[in-house]
N, CA, C and O atoms as a GROMACS GRO file, in nm:
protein
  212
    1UNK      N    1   1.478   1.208  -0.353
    1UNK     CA    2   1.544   1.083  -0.322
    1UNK      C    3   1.491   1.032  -0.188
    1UNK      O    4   1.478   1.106  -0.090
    2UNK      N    5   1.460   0.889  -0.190
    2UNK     CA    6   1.429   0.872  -0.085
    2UNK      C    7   1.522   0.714  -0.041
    2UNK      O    8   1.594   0.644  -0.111
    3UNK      N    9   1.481   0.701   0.102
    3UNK     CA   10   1.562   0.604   0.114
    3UNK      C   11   1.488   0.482   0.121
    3UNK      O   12   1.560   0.386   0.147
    4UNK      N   13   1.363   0.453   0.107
    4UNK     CA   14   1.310   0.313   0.088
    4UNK      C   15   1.265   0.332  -0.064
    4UNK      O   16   1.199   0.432  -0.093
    5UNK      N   17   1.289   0.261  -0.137
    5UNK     CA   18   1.229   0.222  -0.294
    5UNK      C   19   1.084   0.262  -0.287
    5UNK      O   20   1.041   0.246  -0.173
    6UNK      N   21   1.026   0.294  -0.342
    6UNK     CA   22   0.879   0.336  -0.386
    6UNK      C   23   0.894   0.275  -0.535
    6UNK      O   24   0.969   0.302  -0.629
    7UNK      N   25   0.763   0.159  -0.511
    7UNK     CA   26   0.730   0.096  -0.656
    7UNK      C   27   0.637   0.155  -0.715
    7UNK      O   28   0.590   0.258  -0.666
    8UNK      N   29   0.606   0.121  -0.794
    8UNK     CA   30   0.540   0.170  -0.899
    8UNK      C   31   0.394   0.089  -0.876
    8UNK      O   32   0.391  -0.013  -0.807
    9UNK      N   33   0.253   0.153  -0.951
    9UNK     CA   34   0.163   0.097  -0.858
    9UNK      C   35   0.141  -0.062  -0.951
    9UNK      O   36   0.095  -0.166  -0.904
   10UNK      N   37   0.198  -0.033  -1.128
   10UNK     CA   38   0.151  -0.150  -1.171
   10UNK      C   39   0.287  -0.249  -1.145
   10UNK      O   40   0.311  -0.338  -1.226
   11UNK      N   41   0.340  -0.235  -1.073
   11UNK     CA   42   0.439  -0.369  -1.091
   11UNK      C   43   0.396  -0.470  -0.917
   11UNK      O   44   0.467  -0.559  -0.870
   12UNK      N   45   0.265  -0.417  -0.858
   12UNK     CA   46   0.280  -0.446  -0.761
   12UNK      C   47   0.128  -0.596  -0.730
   12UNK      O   48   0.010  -0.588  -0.761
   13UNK      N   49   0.173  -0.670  -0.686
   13UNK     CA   50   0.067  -0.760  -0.675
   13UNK      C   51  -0.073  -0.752  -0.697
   13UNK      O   52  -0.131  -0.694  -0.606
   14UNK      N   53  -0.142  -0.792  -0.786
   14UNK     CA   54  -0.290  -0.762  -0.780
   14UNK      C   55  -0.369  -0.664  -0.638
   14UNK      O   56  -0.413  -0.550  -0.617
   15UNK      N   57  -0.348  -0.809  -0.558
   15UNK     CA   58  -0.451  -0.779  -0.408
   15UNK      C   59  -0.383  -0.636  -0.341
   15UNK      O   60  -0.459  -0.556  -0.288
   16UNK      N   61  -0.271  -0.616  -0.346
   16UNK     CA   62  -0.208  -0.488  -0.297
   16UNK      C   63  -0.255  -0.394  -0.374
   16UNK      O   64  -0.313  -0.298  -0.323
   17UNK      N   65  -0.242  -0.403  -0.487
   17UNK     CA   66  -0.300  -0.277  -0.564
   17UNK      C   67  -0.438  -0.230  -0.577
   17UNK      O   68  -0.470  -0.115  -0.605
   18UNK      N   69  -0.546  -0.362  -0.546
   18UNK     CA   70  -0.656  -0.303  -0.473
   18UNK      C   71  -0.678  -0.239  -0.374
   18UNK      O   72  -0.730  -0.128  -0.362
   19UNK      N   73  -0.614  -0.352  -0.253
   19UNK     CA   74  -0.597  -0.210  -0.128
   19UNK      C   75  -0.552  -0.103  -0.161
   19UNK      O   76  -0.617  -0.004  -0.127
   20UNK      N   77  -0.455  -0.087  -0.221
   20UNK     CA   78  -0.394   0.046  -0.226
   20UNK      C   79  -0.518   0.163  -0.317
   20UNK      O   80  -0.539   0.279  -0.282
   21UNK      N   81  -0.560   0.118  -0.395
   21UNK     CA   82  -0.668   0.202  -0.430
   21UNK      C   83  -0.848   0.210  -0.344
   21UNK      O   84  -0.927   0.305  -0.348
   22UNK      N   85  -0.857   0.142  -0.308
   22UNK     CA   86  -0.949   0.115  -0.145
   22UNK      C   87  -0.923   0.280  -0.074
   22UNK      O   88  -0.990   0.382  -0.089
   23UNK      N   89  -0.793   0.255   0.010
   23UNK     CA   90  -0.734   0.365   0.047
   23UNK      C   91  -0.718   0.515   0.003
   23UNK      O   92  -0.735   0.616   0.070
   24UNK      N   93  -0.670   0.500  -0.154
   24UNK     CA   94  -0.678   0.665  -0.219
   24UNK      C   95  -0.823   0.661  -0.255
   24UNK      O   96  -0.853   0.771  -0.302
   25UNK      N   97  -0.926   0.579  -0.252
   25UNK     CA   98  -1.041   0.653  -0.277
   25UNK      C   99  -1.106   0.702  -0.155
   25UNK      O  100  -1.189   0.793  -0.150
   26UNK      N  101  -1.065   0.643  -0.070
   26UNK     CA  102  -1.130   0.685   0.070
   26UNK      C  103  -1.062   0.839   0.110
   26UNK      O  104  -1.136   0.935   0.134
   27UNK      N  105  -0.948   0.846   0.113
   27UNK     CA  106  -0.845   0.911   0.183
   27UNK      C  107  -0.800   1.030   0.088
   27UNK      O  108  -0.747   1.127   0.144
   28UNK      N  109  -0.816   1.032  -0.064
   28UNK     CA  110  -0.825   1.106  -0.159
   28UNK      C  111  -0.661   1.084  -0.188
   28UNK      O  112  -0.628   1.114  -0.302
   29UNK      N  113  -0.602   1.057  -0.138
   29UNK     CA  114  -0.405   1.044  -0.172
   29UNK      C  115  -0.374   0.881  -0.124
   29UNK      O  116  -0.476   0.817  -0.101
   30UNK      N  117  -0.260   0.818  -0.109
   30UNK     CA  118  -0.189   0.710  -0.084
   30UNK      C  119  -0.073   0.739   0.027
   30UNK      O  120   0.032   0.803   0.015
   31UNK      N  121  -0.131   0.667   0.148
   31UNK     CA  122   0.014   0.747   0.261
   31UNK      C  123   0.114   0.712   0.221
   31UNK      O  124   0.106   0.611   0.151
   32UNK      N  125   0.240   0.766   0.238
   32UNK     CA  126   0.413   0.657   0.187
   32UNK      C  127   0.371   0.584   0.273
   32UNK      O  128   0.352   0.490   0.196
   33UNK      N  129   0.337   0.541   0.379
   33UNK     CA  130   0.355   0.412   0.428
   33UNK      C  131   0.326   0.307   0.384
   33UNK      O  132   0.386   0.216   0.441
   34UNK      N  133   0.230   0.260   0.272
   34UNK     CA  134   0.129   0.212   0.250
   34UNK      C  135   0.254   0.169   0.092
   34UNK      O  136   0.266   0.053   0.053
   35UNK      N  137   0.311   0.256   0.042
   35UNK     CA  138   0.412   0.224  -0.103
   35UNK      C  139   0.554   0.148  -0.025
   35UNK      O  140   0.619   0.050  -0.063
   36UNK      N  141   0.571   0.222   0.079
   36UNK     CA  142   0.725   0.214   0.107
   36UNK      C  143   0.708   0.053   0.152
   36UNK      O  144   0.796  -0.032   0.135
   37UNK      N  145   0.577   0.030   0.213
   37UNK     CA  146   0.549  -0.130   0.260
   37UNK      C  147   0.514  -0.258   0.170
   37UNK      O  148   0.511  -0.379   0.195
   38UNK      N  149   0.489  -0.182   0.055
   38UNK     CA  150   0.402  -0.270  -0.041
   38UNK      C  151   0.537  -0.392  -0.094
   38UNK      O  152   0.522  -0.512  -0.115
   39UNK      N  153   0.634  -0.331  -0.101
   39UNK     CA  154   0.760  -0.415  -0.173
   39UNK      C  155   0.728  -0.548  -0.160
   39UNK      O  156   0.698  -0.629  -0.248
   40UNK      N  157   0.748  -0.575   0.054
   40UNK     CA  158   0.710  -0.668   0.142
   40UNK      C  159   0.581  -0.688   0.170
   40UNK      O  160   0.515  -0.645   0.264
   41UNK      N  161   0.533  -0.799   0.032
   41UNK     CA  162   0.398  -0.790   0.062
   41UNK      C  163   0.311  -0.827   0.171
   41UNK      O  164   0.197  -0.786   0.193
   42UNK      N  165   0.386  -0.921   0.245
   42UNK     CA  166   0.329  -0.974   0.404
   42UNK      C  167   0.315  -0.843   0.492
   42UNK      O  168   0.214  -0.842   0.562
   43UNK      N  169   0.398  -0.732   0.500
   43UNK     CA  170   0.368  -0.614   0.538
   43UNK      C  171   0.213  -0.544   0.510
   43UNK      O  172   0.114  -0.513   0.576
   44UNK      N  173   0.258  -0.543   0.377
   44UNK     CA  174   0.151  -0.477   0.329
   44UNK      C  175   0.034  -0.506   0.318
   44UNK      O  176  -0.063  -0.434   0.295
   45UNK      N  177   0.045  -0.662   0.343
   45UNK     CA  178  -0.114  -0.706   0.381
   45UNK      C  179  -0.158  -0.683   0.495
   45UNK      O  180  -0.275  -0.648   0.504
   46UNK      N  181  -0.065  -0.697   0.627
   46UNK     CA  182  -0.119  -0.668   0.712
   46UNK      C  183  -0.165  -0.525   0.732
   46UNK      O  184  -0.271  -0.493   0.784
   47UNK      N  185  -0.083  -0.454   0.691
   47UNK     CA  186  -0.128  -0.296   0.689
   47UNK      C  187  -0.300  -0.276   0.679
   47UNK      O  188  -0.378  -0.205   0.742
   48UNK      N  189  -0.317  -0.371   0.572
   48UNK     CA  190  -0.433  -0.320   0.514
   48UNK      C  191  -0.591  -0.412   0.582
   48UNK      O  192  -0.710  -0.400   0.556
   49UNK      N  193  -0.532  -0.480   0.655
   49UNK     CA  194  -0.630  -0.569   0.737
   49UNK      C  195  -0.738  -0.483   0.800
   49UNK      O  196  -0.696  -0.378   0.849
   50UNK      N  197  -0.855  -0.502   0.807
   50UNK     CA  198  -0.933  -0.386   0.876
   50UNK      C  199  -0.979  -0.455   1.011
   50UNK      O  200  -0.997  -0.575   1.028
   51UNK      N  201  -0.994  -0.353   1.102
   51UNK     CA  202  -0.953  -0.382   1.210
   51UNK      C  203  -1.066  -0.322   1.348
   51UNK      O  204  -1.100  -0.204   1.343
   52UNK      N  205  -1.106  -0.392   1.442
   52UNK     CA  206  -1.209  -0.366   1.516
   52UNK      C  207  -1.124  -0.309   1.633
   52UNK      O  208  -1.014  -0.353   1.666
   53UNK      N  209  -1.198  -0.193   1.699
   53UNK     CA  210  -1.158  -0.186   1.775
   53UNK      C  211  -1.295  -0.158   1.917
   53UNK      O  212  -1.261  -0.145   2.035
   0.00000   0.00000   0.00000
């Protein structure tokens, strides 16, 4: 049981569900952060923004 909803990967916006697989191919798994954020997809886009540092 958890306390933020975790969706499911096909009910989730196209472009999210690419990132989200972007990520498990790189990373070999999917962090919860990355599900628990996806709900809110403005979150979850930014999550996935790549980023210079």
């Amino acid at each position: 049981m958890t306390r933020y909803p975790i969706p499911e990967l096909k009910d989730l916006p196209a472009d999210i569900q690419e990132k989200i697989l972007e990520v498990q191919a790189k990373a070999g798994f999917v962090p919860n952060v990355f599900l628990a954020l996806a709900p809110s997809g403005r979150m979850a886009r930014l999550l996935c923004v790549p980023r210079r540092l």
